[in-house]
C-alpha positions as CSV (number, residue, x, y, z in Angstrom):
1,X,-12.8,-5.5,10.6
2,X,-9.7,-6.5,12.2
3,X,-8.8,-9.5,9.9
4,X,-9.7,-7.0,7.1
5,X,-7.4,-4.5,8.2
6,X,-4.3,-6.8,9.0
7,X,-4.7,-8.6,5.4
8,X,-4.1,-5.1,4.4
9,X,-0.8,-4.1,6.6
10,X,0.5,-7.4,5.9
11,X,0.2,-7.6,2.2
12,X,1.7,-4.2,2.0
13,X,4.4,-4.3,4.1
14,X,5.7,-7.8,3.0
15,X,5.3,-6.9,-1.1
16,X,6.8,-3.6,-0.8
17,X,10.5,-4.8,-0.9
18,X,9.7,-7.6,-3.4
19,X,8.0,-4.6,-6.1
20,X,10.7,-2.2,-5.1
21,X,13.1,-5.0,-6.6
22,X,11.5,-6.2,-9.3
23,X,11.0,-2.3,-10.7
24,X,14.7,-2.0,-10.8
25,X,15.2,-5.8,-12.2
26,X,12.6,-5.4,-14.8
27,X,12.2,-1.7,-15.6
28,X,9.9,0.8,-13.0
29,X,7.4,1.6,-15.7
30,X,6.2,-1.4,-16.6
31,X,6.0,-2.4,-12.7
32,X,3.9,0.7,-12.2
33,X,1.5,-0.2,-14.9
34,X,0.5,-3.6,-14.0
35,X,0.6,-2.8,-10.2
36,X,-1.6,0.3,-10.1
37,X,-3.8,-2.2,-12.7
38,X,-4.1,-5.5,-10.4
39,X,-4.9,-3.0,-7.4
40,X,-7.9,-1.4,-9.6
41,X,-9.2,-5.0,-10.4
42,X,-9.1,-6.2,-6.5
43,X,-10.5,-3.3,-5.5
44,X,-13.9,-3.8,-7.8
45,X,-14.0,-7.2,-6.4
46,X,-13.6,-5.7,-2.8
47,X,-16.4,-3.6,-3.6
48,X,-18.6,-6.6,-4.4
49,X,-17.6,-8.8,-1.5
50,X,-20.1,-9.9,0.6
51,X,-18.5,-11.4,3.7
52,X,-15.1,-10.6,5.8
53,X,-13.3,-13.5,4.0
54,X,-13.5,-12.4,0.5
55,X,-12.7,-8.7,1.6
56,X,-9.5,-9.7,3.2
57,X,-8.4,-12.1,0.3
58,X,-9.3,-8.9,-1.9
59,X,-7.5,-6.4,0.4
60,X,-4.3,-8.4,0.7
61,X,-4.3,-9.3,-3.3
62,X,-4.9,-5.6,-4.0
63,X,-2.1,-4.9,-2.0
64,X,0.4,-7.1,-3.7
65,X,1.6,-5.3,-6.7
66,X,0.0,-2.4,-6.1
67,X,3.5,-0.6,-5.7
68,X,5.5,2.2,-7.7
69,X,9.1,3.2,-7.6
70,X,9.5,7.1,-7.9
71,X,12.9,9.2,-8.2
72,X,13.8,12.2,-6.8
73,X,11.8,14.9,-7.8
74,X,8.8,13.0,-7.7
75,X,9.9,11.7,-4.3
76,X,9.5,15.3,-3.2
77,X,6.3,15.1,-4.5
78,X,5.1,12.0,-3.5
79,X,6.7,13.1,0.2
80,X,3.9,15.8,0.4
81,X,0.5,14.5,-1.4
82,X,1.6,11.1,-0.1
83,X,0.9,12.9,3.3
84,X,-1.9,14.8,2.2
85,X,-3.7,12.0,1.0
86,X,-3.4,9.9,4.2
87,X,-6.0,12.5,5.5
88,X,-7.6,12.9,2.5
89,X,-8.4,9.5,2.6
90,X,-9.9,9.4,5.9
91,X,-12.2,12.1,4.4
92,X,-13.4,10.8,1.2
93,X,-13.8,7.8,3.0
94,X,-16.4,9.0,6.0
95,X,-18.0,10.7,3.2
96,X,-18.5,7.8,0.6
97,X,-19.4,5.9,3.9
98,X,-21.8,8.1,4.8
99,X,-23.7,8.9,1.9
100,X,-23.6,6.4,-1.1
101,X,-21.8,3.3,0.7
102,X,-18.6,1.9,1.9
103,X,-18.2,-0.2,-1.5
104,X,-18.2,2.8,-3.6
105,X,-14.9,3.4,-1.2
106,X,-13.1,0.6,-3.5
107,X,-15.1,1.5,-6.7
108,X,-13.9,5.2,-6.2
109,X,-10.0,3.9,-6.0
110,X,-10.7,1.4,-8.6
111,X,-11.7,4.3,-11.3
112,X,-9.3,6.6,-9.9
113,X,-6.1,2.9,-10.8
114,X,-7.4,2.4,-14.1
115,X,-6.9,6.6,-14.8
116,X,-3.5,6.2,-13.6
117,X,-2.3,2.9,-15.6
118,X,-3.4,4.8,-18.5
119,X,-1.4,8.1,-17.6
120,X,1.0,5.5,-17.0
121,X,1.3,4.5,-20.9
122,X,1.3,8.3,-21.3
123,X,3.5,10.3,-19.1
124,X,6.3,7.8,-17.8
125,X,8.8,8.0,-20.2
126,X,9.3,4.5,-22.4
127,X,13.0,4.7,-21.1
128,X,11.4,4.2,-17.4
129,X,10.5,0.8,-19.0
130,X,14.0,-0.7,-19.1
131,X,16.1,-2.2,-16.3
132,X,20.0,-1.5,-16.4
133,X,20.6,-4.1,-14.1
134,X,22.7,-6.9,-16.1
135,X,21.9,-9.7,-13.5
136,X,18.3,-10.3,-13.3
137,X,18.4,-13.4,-11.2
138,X,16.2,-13.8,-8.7
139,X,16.9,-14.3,-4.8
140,X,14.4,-16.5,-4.1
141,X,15.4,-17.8,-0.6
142,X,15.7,-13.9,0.6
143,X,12.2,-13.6,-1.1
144,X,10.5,-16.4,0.9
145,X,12.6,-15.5,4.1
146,X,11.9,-11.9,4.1
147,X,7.9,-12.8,3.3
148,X,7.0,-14.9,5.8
149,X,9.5,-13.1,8.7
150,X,7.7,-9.7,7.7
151,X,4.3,-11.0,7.9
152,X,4.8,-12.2,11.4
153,X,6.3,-9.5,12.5
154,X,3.7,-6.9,11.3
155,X,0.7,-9.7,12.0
156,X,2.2,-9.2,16.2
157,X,2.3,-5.5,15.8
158,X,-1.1,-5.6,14.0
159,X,-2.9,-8.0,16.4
160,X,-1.0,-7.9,19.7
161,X,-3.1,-4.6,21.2
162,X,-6.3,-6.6,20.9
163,X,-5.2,-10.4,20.9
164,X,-2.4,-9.8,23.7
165,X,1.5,-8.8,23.3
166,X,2.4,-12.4,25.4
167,X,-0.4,-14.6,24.1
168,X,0.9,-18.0,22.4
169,X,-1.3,-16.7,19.3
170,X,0.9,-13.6,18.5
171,X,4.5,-14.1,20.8
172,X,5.1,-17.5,18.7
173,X,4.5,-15.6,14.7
174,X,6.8,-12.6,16.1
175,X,10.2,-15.0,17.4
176,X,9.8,-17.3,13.9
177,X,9.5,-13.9,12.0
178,X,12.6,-12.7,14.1
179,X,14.5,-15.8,13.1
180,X,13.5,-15.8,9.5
181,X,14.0,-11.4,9.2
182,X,17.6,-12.7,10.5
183,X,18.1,-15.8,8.1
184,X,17.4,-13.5,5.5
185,X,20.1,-10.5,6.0
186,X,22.3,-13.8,6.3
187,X,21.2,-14.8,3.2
188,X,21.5,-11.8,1.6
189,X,25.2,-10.8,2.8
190,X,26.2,-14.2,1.3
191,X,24.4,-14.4,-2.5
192,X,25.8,-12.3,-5.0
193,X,21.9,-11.2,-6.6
194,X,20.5,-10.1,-3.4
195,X,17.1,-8.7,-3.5
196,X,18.3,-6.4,-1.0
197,X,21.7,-5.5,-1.6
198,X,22.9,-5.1,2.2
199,X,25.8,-1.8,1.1
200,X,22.5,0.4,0.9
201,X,22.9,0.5,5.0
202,X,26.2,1.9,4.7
203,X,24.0,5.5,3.8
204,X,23.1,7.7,6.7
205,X,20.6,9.5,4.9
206,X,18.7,6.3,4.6
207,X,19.2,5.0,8.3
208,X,17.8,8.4,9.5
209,X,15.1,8.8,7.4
210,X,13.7,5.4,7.6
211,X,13.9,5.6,12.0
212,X,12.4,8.9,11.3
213,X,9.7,8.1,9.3
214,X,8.7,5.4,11.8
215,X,8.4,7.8,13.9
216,X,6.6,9.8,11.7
217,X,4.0,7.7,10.5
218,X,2.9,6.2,14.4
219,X,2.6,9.8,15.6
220,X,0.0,10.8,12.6
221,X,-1.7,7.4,12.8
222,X,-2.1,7.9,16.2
223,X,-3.3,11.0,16.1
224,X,-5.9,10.7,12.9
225,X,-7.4,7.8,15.0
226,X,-7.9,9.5,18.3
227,X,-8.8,13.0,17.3
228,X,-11.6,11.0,15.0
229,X,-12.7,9.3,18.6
230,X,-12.7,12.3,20.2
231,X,-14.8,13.9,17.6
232,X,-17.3,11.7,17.4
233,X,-17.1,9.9,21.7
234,X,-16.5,13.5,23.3
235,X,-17.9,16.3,21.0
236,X,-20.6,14.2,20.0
237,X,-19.7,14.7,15.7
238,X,-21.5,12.8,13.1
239,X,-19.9,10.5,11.3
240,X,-20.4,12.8,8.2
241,X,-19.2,15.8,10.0
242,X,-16.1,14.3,11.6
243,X,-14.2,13.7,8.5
244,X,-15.0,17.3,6.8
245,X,-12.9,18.4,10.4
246,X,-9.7,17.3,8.8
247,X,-10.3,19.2,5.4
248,X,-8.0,21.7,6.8
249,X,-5.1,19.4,7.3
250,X,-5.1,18.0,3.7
251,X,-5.3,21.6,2.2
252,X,-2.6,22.8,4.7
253,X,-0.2,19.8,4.0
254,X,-0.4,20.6,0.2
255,X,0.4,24.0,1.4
256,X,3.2,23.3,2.9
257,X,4.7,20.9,1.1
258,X,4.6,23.8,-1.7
259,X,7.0,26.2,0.3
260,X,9.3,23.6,1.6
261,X,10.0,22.9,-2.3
262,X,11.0,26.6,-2.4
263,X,13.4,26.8,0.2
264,X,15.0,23.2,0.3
265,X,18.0,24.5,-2.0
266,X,18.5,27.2,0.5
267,X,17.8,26.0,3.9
268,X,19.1,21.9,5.1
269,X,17.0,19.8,5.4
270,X,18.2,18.7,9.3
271,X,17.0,22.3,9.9
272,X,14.0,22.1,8.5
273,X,13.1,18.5,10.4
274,X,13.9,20.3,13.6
275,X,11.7,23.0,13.3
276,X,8.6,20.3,12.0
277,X,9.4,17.9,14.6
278,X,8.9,21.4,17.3
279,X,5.5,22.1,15.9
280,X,4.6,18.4,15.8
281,X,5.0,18.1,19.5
282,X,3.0,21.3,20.6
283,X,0.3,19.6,17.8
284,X,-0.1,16.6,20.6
285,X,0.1,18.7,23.9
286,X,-2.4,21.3,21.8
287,X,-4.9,18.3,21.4
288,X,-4.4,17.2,25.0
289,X,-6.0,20.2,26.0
290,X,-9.6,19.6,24.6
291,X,-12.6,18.8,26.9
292,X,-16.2,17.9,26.3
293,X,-17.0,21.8,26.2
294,X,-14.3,22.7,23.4
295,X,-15.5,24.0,20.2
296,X,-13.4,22.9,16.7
297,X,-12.1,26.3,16.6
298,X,-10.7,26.6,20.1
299,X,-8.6,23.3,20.7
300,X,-8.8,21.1,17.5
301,X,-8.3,23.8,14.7
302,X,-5.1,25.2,15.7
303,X,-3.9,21.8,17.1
304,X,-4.4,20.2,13.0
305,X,-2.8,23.4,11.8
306,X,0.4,22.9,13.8
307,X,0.7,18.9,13.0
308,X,0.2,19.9,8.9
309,X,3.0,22.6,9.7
310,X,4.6,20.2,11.5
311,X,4.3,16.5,9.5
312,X,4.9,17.9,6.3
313,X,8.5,19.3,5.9
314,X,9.3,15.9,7.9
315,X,7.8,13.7,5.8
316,X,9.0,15.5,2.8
317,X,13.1,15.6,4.0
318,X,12.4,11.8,4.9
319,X,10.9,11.1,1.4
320,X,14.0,13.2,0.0
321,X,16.9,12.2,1.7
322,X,16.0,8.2,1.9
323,X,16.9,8.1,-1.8
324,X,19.6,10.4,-1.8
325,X,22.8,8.0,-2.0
326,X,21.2,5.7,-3.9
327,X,22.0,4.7,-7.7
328,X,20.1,4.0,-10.6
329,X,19.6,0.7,-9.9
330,X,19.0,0.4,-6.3
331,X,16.5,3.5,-6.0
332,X,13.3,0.8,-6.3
333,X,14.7,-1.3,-3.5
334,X,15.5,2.1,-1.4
335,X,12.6,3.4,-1.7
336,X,10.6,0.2,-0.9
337,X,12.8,-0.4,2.2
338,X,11.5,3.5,3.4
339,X,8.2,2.4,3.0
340,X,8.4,-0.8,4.7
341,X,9.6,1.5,8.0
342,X,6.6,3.5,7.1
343,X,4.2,1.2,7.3
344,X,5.7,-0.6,10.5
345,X,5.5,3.1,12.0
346,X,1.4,2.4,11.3
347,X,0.5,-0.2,14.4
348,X,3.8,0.6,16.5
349,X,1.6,4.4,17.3
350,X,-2.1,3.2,17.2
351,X,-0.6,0.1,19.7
352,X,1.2,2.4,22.2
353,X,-1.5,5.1,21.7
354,X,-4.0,2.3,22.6
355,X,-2.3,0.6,25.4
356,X,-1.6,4.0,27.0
357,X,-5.3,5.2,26.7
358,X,-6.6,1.9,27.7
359,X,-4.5,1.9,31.0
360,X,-6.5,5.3,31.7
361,X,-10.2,4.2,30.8
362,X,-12.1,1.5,32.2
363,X,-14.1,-0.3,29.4
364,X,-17.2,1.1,30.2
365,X,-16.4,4.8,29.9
366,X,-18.3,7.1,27.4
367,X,-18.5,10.1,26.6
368,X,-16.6,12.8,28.8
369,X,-15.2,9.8,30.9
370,X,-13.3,8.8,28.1
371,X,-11.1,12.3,28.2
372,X,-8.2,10.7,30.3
373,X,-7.4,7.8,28.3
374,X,-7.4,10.6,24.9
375,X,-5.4,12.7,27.0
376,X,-2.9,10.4,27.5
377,X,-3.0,9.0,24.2
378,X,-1.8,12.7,22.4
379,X,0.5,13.1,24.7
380,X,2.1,9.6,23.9
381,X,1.9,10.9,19.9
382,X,3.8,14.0,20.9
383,X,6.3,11.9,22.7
384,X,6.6,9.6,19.4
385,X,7.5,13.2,17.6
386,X,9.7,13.8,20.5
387,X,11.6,10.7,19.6
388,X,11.6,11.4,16.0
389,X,13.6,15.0,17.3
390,X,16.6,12.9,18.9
391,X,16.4,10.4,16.4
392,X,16.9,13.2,13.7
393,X,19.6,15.2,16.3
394,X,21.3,12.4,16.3
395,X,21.1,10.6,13.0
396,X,20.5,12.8,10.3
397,X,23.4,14.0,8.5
398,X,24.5,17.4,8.8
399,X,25.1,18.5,4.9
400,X,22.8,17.9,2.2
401,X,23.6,16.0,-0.8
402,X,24.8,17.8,-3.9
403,X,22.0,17.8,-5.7
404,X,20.3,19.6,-3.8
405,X,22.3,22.8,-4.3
406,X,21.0,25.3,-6.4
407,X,23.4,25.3,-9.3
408,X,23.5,28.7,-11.4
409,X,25.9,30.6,-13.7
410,X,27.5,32.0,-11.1
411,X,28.3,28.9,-9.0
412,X,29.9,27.4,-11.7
413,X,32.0,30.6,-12.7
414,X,33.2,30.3,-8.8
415,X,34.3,26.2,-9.2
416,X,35.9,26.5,-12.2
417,X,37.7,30.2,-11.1
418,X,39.1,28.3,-8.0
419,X,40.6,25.6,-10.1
420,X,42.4,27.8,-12.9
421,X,43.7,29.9,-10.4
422,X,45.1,27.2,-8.6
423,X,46.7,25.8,-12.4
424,X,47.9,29.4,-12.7
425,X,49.6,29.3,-9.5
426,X,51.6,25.8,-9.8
427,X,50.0,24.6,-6.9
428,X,48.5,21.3,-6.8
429,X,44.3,21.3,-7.7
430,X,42.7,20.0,-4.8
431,X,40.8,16.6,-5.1
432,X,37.5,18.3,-3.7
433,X,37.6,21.2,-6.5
434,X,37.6,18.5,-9.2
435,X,35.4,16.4,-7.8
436,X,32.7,19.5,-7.6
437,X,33.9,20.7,-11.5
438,X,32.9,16.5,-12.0
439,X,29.5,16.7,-10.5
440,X,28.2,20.7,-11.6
441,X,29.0,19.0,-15.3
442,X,27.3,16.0,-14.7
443,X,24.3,18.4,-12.9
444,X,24.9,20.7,-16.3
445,X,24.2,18.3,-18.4
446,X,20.6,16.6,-17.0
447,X,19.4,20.7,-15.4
448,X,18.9,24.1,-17.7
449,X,21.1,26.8,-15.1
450,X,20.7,29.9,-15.5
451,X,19.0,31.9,-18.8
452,X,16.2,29.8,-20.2
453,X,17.3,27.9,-23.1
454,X,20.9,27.6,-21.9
455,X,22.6,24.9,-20.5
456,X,26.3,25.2,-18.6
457,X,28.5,22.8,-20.2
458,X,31.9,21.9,-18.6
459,X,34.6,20.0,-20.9
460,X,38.0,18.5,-20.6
């Protein structure tokens, strides 16, 4: 399955910058229809292929243009389900596995495409459908550079813990994917259409969100993969019965993601990483404890509960706050370059997780001899969530953007009070006071404030 599996990380990563791009150049709607279609149609023939060759021709084609560009509420959104539905996916899966078949798997997430390119004619507005980007050229040299570099580089992270991290096979595709990652931020500091304009590094927002969600993403791959071994190695679960086990970590992540929506106008979003980034920690050590003689409800239980409590507000602020400087249109190519640290985060914790478990079991451990090595391997995902706490310490900016605040009546009394009493005095209006007057009118004009069926208009 492993040539399966890299078709799919590599297609992924590399195509997610190109479809971020090409939604801004050519209008996100449109994108989003025919990507969420030609994933549906490759993953029909997935669910006829016969052999390993076919499937990973069919899982790196479905891959390709499978890719949508969301804005800022939806990004909030899409921060919390997108979570969900990494666990909820691991479900459905050892279910379909384990009942009806594996290829009803792909014929599931086929129907489920087609439902969405429809909705897609439906609910995204025909305005979604149209670029305002003047300059469509494309930056074909960055495309092939960026390509081929990214497919190297996640082909090493993707085959270096079984192939070897020093092996001719994978060292020589990681230094030409080095070389060509750097020709390509060459490239694209020179052209005037990159199709990754380099100023998008100059926010912080996005810088800490994408080392974040690295972060992120290797400690819950890490730990969905070794918490499913340890179900099913140590406490001796069915295949059937180990996926039902995470049914409380979808649910709870939906949860979660629900309140954080309530409080994110009134509480940063630094704060609430801190606190997520605690819980996800104590998730790990919680895990570490389990033994062959633990029940669910005494180690693993409380151990998902604090990782949902924990991975959620993160991956929501990260979703939020990587698209936060961006402008209209640069918010495909932002949000693909988040994702592309996303789904790097993927092999960088199931390779340390591995090498670290590895270095504790010999090969022919099973069952309770196989306890070190899982040991080892949560406490290396809480030390990834560790990392993701100084990175966010460190990083992550200390104010929200404006946006985020919750504008009402009263808010907008107090700006506009502070400048005509500053008029009235004959002092000089500060810069910041109209600048804020500037943005609550632009916020007024897009947001009811307020009494339903109002709106807060500021003139002149």
């Amino acid at each position: 399955m492993t040539p399966v599996t890299s078709a799919y990380a590599l297609a992924y990563g590399t195509f997610l910058l190109i479809g971020g791009r090409f939604g801004d150049l050519f209008g996100h709607r449109r994108i989003y229809i025919f990507g969420v279609t030609w994933f549906s149609i490759w993953a029909v023939v997935n669910g006829f292929a016969h052999n390993a060759v076919v499937m990973s021709i069919g899982r790196a084609l479905e891959w390709v243009l499978g890719l949508q560009c969301l804005r800022t509420f939806a990004l909030a959104v899409f921060g919390g389900t997108g979570a969900a539905g990494s666990v909820i996916g691991v479900l459905l899966g050892g279910i379909l596995g384990s009942t009806i078949g594996w290829r009803w798997i792909f014929y599931f997430t086929a129907i489920l495409g087609f439902v969405m390119a429809l909705l897609g004619f439906v609910v995204i507005p025909s305005e979604k459908g149209v670029s305002k980007v003047e300059d469509r050229r494309i930056d074909f040299l960055g495309v092939s550079t960026f390509t081929v570099g990214i497919v190297c580089v996640i082909f090493y992270l993707s085959e270096g813990p079984a192939s070897g991290w020093a092996v001719a096979k994978t060292l020589a595709p990681f230094i030409v994917g080095m070389i060509l990652l750097v020709a390509f931020v060459f490239i694209d500091y020179k052209i005037d259409y990159p199709i990754m304009p380099l100023y998008i590094w100059k926010s912080r927002r996005l810088v800490a969100s994408s080392l974040a969600i690295i972060c992120v993403s290797a400690a819950t791959n890490a730990m969905v993969y070794f918490s499913s071994l340890l179900f099913q190695n140590v406490l001796k679960y069915s295949p059937l019965n180990t996926p039902l086990t995470y049914i409380v970590h979808g649910v709870g992540v939906v949860a979660v993601n629900i309140v954080v929506n309530k409080i994110l106008s009134r509480v940063r979003t630094k704060v609430i990483m801190l606190f997520g980034w605690l819980l996800f920690i104590a998730s790990g050590v919680v895990f570490a404890q389990a033994t062959e003689k633990s029940t669910y409800w005494s180690i693993p239980f409380p151990a998902l509960i604090l990782n949902f409590a924990g991975m959620a507000p993160v991956w929501l602020c990260c979703q939020i706050n990587s698209v936060a400087d961006a402008d209209d249109e640069n918010q495909g190519i932002v949000g693909a370059v988040y994702n592309v640290a996303q789904q790097i985060g993927t092999p960088i914790g199931i390779a340390i997780a591995n090498i670290i478990a590895n270095g504790k079991n010999s090969p022919a451990a099973t069952g309770a001899e196989l306890l070190p090595g899982y040991r080892a391997a949560f406490y290396s995902y809480a030390v990834m969530a560790g990392v993701g706490l100084a990175v966010t310490i460190i990083f992550a900016a200390n104010s929200d953007p404006f946006w985020r605040e919750e504008i009402t009546h009263e808010k907008v009394g107090q700006v506009v009070g502070d400048v005509k009493k500053s008029i009235r005095s004959g002092s000089q209006t500060s810069l910041a006071s109209l600048e804020n007057v500037s943005q609550f009118g632009e916020k007024a004009e897009m947001d009811d404030v307020g009494r339903p069926g109002e709106k807060t208009e500021l003139r002149g």
